[in-house]
N, C-alpha and C positions, 0 to 999 in steps of 0.2 A: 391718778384719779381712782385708780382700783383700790387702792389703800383710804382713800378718803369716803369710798361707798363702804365698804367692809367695816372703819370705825361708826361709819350714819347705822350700817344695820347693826352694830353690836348695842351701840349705846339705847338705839332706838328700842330695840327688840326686849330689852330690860326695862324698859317705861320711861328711862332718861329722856333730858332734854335738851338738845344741842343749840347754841350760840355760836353765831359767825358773826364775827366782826368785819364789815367789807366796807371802805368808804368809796373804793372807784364804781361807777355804775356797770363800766364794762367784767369786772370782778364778779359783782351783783350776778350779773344776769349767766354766766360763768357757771356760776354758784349752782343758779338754780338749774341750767339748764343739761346740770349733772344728775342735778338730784329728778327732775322728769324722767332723764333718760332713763334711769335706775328705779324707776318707781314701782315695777313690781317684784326686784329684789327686799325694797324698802314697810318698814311696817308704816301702815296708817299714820299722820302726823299732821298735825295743824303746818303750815311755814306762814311765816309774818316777816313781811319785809319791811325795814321799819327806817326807810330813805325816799324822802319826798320824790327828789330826782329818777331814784331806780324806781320807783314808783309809775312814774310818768311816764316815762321810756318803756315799761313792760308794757304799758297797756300803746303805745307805738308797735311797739315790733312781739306781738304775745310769741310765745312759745309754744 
């Protein structure tokens, strides 16, 4: 996971824009709840979760 924050703030901190392709919802939430933990290693960034299901299930169990 250290290596997965390190590439979010490289690409990020350059104005890049990262895509994660996840279809499991448990992956999903995985995903994101890296990217929270690390949020203020992370610069500012829109996330769009774009899975009806992991959709669902965030707002069940928020982060």
């Amino acid at each position: 996971m250290e290596e997965f924050v390190e590439i979010l703030e490289q690409i990020l901190g350059q104005g890049g824009k990262v895509y994660i392709p996840t279809f499991a919802v448990e992956r999903a939430q995985e995903i994101l709840f890296h990217i929270f933990q690390n949020q203020d290693r992370l610069p500012k960034a829109p996330i769009f979760l774009d899975s009806p299901m992991a959709n669902r299930v965030s707002r069940l169990y928020p982060i």
